[in-house]
Backbone bond lengths (Angstrom), bond angles and torsions (degrees), N, CA, C in turn:
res aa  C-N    CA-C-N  psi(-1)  N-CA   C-N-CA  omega(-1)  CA-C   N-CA-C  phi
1 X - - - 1.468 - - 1.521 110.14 -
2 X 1.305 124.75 140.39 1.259 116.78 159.05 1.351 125.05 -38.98
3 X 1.679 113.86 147.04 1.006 114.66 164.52 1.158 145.37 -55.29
4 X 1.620 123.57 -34.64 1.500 120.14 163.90 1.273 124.46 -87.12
5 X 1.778 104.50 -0.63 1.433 120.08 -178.03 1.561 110.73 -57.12
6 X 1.106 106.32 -47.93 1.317 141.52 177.26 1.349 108.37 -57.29
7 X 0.892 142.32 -31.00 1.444 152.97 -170.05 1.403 120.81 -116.31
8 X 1.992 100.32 15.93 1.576 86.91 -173.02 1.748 101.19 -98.93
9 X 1.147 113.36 129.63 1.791 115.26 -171.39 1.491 108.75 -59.78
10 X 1.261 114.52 -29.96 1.271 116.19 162.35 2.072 134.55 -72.18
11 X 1.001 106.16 91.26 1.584 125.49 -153.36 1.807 110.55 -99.54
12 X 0.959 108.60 160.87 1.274 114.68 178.63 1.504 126.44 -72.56
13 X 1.503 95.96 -21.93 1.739 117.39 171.62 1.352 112.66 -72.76
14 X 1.373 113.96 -17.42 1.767 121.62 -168.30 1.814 81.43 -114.04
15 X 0.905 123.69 -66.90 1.491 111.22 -169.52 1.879 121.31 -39.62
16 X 1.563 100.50 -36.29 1.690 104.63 161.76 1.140 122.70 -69.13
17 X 1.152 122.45 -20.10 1.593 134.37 176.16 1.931 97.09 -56.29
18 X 1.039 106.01 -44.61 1.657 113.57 -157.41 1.455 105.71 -80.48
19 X 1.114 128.53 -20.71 1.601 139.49 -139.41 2.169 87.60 -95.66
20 X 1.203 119.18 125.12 1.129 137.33 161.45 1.501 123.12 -135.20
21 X 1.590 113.01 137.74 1.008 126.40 166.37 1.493 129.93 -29.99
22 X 1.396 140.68 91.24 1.542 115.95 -149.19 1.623 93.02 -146.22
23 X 1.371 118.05 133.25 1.751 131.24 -171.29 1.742 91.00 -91.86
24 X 1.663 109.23 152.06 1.148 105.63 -168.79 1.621 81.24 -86.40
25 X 1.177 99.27 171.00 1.811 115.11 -157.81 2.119 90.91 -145.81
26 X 1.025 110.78 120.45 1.425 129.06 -148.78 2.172 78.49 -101.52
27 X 1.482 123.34 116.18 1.284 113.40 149.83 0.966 109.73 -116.95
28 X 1.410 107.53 149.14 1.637 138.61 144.93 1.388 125.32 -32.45
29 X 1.368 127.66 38.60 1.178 130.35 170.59 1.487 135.24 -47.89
30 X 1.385 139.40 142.07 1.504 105.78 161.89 1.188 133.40 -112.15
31 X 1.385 114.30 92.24 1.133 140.58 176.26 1.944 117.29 -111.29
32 X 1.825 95.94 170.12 1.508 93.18 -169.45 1.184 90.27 -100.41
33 X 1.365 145.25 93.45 1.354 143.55 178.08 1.811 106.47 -41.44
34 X 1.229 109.45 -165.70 1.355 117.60 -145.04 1.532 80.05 -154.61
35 X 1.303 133.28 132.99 1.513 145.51 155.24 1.640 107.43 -107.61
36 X 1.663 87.98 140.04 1.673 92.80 171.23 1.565 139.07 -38.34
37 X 1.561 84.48 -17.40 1.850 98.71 166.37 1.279 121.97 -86.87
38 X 1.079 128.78 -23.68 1.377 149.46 174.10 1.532 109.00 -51.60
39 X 0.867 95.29 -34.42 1.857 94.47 -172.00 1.433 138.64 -100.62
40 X 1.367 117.27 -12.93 1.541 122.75 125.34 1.327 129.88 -28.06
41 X 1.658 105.64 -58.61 1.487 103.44 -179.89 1.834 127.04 -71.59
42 X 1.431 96.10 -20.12 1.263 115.37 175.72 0.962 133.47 -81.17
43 X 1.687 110.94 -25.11 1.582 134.49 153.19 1.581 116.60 -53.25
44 X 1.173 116.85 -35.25 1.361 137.42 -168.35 1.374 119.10 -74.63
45 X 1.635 92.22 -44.75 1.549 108.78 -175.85 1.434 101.07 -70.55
46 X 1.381 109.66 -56.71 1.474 120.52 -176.03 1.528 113.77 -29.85
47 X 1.548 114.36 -60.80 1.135 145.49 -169.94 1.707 103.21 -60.36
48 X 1.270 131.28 -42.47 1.209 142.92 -169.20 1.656 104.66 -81.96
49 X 1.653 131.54 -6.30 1.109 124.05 -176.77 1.227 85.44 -136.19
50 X 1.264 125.70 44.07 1.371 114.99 158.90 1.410 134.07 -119.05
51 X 1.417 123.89 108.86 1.301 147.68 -174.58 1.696 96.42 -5.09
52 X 1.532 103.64 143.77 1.287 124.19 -177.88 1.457 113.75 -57.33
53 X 1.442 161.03 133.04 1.304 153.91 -110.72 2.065 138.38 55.56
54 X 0.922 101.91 -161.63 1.552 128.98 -166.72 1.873 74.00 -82.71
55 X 1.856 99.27 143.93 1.449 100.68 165.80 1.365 96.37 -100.79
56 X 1.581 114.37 161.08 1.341 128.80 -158.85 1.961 93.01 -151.51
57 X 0.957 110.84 138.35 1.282 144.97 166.99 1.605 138.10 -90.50
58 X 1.651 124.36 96.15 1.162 112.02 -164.58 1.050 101.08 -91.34
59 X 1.485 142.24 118.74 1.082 159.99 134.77 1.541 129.53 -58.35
60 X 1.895 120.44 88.86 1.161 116.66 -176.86 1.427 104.42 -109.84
61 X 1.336 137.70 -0.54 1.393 137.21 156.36 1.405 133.63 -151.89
62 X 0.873 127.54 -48.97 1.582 107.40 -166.60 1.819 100.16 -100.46
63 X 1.283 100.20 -31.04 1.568 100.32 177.45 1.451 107.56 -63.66
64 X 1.369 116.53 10.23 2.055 102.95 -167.86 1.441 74.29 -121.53
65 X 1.184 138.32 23.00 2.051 103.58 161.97 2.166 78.02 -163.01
66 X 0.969 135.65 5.09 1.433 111.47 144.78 1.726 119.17 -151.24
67 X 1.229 96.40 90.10 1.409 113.31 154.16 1.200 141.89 -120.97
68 X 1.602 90.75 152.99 1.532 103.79 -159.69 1.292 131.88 -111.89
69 X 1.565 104.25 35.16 1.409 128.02 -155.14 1.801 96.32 -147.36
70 X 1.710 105.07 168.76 1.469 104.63 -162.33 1.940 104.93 -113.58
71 X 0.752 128.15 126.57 1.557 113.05 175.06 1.358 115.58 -134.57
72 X 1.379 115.55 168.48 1.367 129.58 -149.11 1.218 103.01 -90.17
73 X 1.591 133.14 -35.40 1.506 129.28 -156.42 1.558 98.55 -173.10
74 X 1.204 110.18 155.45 1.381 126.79 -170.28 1.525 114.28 -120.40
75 X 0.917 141.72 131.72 1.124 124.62 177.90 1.989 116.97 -152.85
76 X 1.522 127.51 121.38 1.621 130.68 174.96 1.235 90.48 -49.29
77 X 1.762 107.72 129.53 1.375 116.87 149.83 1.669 116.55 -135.22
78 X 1.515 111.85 168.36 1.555 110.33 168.08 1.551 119.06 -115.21
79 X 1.205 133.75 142.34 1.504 127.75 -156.77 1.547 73.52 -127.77
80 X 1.560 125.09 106.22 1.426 124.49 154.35 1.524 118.40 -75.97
81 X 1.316 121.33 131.37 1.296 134.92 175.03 1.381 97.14 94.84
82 X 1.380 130.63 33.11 1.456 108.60 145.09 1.901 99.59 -147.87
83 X 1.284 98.58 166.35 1.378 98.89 162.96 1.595 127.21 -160.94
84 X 1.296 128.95 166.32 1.412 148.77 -168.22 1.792 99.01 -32.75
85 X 1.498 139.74 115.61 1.341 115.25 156.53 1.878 95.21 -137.61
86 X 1.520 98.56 147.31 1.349 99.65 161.23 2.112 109.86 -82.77
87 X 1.152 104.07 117.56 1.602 102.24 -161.51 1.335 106.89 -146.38
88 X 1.460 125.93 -1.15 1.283 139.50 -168.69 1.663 88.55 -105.10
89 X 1.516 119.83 136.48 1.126 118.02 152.48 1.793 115.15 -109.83
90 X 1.252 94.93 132.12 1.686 88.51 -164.78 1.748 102.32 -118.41
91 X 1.278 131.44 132.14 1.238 150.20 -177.99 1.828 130.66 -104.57
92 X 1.481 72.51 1.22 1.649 111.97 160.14 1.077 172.93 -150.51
93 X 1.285 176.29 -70.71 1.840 124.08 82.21 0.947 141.00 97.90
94 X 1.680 105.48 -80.35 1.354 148.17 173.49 1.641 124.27 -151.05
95 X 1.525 106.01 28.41 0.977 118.85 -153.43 1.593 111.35 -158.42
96 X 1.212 108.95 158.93 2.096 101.96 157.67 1.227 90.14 -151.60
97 X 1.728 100.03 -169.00 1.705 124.88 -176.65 1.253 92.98 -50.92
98 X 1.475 110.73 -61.67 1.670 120.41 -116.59 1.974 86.20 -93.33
99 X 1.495 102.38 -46.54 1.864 99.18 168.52 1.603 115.32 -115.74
100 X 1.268 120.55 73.19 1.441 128.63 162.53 1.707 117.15 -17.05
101 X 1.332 120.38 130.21 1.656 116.54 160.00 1.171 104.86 -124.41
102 X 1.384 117.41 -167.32 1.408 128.25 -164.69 1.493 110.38 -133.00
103 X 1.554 116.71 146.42 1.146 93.46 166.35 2.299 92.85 -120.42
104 X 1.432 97.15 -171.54 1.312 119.00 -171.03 1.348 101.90 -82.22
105 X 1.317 142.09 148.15 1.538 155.59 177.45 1.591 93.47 -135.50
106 X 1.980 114.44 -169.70 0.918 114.17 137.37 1.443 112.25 -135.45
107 X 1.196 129.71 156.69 1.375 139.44 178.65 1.181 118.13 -140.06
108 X 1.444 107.08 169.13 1.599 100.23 -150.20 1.453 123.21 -94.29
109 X 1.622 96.59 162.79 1.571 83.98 -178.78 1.354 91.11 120.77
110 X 1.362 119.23 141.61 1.771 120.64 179.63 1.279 98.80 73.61
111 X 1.734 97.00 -166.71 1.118 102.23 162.99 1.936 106.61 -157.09
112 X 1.480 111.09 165.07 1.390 119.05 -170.64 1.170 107.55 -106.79
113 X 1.330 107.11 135.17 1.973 129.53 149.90 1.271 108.64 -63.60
114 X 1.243 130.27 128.30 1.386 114.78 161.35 2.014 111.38 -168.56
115 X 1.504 97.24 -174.04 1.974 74.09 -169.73 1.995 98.49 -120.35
116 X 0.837 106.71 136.61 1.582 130.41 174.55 1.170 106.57 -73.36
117 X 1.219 107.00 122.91 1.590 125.31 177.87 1.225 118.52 -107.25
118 X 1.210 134.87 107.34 1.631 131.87 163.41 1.806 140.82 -77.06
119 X 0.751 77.46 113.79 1.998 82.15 -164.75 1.554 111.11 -53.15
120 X 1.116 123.84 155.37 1.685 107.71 178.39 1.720 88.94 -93.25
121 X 1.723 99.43 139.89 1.505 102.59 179.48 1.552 135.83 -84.01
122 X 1.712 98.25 20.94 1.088 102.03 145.41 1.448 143.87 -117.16
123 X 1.608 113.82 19.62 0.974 150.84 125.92 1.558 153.78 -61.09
124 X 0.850 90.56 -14.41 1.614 112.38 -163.21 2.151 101.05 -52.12
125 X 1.183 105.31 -47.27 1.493 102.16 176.97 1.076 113.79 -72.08
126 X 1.554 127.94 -41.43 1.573 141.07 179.82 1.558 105.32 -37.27
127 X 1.598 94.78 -61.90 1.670 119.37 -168.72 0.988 123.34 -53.40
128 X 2.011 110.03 -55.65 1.223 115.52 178.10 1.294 113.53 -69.47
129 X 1.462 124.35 -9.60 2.073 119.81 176.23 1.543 81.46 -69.57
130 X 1.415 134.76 -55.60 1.213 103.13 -156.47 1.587 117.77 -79.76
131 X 1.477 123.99 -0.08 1.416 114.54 -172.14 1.335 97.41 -69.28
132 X 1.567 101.94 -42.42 1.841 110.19 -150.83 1.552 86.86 -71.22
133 X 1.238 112.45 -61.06 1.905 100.52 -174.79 1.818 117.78 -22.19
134 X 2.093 103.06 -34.48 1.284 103.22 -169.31 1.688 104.74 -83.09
135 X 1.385 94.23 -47.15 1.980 74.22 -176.18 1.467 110.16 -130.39
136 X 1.690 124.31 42.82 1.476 116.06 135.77 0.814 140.06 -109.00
137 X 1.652 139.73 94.56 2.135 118.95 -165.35 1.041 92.64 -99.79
138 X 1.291 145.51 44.65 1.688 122.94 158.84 1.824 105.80 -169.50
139 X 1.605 98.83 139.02 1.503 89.00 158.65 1.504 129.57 -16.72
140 X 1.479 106.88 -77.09 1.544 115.22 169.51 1.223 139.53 -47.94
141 X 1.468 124.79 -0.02 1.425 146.32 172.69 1.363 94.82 -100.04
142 X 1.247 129.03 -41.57 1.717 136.90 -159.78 1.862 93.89 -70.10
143 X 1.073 114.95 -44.30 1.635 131.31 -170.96 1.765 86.99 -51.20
144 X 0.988 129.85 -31.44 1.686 111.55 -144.13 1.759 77.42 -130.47
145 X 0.855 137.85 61.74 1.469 168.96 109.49 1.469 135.63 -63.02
146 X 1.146 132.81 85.34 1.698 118.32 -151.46 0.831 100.63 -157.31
147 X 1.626 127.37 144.27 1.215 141.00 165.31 1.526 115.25 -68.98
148 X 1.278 129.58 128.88 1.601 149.16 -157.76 1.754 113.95 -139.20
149 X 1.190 105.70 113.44 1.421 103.86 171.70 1.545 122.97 -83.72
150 X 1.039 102.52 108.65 1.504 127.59 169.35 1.640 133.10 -88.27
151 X 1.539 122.81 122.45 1.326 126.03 -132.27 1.997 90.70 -112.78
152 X 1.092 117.24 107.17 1.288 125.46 163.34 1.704 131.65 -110.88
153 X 1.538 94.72 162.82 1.527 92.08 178.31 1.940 132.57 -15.71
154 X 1.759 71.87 -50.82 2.145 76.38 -172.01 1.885 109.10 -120.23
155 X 1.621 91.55 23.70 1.998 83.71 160.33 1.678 86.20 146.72
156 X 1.272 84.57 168.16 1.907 102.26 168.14 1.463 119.00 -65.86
157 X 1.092 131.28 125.74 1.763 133.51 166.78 0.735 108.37 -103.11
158 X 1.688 127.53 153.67 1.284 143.91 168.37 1.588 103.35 -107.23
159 X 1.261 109.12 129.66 1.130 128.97 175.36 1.706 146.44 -140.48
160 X 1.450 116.83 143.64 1.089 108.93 169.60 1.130 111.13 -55.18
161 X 1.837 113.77 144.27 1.774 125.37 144.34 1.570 98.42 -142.96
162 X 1.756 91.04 164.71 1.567 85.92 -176.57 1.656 88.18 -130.27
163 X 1.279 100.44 166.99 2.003 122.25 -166.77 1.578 96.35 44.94
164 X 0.963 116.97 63.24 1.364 125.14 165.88 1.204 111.56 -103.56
165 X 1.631 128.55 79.06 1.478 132.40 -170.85 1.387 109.17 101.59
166 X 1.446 125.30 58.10 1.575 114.11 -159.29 1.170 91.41 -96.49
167 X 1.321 149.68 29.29 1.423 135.92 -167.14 1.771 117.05 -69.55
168 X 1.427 105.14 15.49 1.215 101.09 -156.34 1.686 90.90 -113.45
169 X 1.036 119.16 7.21 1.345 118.84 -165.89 1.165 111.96 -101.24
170 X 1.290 116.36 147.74 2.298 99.48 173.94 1.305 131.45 -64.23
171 X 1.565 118.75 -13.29 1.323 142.39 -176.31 1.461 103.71 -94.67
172 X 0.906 121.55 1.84 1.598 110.34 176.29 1.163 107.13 -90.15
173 X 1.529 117.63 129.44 1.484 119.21 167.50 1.935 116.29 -112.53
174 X 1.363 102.56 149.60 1.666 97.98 -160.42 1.754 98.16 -102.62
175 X 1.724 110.10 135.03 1.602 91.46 169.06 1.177 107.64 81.32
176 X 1.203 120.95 39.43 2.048 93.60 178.53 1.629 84.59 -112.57
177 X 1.349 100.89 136.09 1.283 120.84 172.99 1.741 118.25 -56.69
178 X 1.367 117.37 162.79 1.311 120.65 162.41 1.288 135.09 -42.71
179 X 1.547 92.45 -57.73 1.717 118.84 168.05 1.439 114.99 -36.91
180 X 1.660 116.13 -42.81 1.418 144.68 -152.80 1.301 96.38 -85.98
181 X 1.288 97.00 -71.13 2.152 99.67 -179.65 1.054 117.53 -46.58
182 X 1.189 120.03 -35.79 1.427 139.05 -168.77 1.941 120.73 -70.42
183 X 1.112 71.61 -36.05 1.681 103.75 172.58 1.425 101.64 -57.82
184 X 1.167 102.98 -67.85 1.893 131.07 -152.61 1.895 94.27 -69.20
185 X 1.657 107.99 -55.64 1.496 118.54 -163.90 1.435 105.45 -45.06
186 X 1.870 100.53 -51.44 1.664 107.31 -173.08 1.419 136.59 -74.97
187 X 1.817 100.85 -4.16 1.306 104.06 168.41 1.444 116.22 -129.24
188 X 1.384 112.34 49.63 1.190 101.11 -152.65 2.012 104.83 -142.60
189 X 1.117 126.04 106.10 1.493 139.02 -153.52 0.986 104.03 -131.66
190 X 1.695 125.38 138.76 1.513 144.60 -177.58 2.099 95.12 -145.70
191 X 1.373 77.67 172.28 1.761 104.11 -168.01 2.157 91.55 -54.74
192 X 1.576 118.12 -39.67 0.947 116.91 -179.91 1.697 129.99 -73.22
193 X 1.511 103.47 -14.34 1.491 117.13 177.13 1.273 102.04 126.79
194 X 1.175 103.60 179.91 1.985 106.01 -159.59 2.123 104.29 -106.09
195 X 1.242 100.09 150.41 1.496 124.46 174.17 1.910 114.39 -10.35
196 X 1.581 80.17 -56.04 1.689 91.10 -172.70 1.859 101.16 -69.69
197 X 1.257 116.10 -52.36 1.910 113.07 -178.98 1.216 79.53 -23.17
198 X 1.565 104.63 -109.00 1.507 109.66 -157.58 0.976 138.20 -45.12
199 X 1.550 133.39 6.24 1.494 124.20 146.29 1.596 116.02 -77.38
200 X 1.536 98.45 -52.31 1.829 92.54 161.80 1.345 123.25 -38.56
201 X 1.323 125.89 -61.01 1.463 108.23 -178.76 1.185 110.73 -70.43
202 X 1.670 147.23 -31.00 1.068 136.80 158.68 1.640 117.76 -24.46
203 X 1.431 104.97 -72.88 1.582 120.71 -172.77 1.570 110.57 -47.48
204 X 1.453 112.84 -32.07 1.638 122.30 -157.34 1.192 94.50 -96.04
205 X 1.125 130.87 -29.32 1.779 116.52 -155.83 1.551 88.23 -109.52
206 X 1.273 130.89 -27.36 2.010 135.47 168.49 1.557 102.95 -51.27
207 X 1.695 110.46 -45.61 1.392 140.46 176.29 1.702 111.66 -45.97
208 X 1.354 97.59 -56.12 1.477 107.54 -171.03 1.648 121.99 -96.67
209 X 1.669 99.69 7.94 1.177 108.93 175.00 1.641 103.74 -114.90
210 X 1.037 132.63 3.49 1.464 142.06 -175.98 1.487 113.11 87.02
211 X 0.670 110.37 3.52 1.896 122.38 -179.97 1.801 110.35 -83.01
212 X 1.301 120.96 84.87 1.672 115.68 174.44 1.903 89.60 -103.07
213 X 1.562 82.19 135.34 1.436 101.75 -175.14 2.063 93.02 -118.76
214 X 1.007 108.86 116.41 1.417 138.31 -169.77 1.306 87.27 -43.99
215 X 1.525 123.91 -82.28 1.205 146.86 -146.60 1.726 116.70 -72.20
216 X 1.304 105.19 -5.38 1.902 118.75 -156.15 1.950 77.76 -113.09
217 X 1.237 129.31 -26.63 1.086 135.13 -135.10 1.379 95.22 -99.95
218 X 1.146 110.61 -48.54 1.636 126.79 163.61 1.107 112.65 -61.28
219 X 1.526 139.58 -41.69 0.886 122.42 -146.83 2.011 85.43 -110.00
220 X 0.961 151.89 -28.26 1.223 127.29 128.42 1.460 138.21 -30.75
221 X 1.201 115.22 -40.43 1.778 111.51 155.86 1.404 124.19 -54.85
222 X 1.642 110.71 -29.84 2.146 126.82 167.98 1.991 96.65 -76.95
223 X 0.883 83.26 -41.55 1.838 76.43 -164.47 1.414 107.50 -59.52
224 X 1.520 115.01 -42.07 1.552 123.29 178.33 1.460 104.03 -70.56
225 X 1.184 104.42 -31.17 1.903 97.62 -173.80 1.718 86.37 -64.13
226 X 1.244 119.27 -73.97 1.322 121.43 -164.15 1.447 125.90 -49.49
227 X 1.321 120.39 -8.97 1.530 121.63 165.78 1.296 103.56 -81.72
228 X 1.826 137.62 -38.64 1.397 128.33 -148.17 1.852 82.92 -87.44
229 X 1.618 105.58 -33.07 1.950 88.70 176.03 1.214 126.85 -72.05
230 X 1.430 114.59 0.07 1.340 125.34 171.71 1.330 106.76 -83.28
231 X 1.109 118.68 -73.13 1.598 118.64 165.44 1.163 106.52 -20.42
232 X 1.469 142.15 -73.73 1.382 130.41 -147.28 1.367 116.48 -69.95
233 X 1.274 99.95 -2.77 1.614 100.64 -165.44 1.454 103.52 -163.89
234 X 1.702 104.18 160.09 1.752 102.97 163.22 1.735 110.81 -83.80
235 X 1.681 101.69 122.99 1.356 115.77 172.20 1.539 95.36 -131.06
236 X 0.889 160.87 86.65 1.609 149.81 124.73 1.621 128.49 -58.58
237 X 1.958 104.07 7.94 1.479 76.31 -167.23 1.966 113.33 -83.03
238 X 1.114 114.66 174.55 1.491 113.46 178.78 1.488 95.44 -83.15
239 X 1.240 170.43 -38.04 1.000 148.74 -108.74 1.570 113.37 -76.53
240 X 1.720 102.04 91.60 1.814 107.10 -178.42 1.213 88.20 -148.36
241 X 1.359 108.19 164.41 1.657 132.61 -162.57 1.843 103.96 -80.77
242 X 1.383 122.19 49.62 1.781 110.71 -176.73 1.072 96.63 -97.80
243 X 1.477 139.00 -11.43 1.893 116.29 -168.93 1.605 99.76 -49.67
């Protein structure tokens, strides 16, 4: 196993701890949803403002350890001026009303590790209907979609990322501390699995691709603290900053 693999406090024995049975739970959001027709045309558009070359894919989390799509080439890149935040509050997913989680965006400022994905180019529209099917349901998610130049071994790429600047959304929260996420990650379960999964596989598969992200690293060392204080005792209350 890798060496820091080994050392991440956050474990698979604490990540089952978190995992509950949970029915997807349908909210009333207000958003402009997105219909199955919608996304052809949006694939298209996408595709039509996209920088001269091979399309490429920035992948800073969930697309780098579960996808469900086929691509041509892989490639480490750095996206300067943005970076990794849990800032999404999600109420579904990975999430509900009653215990909110978060998912990861990026926003600006810093900069990101992450791995470049290449579409096969005779796919490229096919593919991208199915990315966006995976993580856009609404106009207003589509907004924070943007092409980002990303700095690799053999030149600059232009690339897709998605919630790249979501500040425009109602679920975005600004500033939430480590302590805070940490809070939220370890108690926090949707129909898709709970807060902590997806930072674990985040951390492990960033891990196993050579990518240690400082800040994800810590905040898996809080999340593991905060499951073994759960264990020792009854703590369920929510008290974190999502109104």
């Amino acid at each position: 196993m890798n060496h820091r693999l080994s050392q991440m406090k956050l474990t698979e024995d604490l990540v089952r701890l978190c995992h509950r049975d949970v029915e997807y739970q349908a909210v009333d959001e207000k958003y402009d949803y997105l219909t199955d027709d919608d996304y052809p045309p949006l694939a298209a558009a996408l595709l039509a403002k996209k920088p001269p070359g091979p399309l490429w894919i920035f992948a800073y989390g969930s697309l780098i350890w579960k996808r469900d799509f086929e691509i041509a080439e892989q490639a480490i890149g750095v996206a300067h001026g943005w970076h990794r935040s849990f800032c999404l509050r999600m109420v579904n997913f990975r999430g509900t009303l009653e215990q909110p989680g978060l998912m990861m965006a990026l926003e600006k400022g810093g900069h990101c590790e992450g791995v470049l994905l290449k579409l096969h180019g005779d796919q490229e529209e096919k593919t991208l209907n199915t990315i966006l099917y995976r993580e856009v349901g609404s106009h207003e998610q589509l907004e924070s979609a943007r092409w980002i130049s990303v700095h690799t071994a053999t030149g600059i790429v232009e690339a897709l990322a998605f919630y790249a600047g979501p500040d425009n959304l109602d679920n975005y929260i600004s500033a939430l501390a480590l302590p805070e996420a940490a809070h939220i990650l370890a108690r926090s379960c949707g129909h898709w699995g709970s807060g902590a999964e997806y930072l674990f596989n985040t951390v492990r598969h960033l891990e196993e691709s050579g990518i240690h992200d400082e800040q994800l690293w810590q905040l898996q060392e809080l999340t593991a603290a905060e499951i073994v204080s759960l264990q020792a005792g009854p703590d369920n209350k929510t008290e974190h900053r999502l109104a």
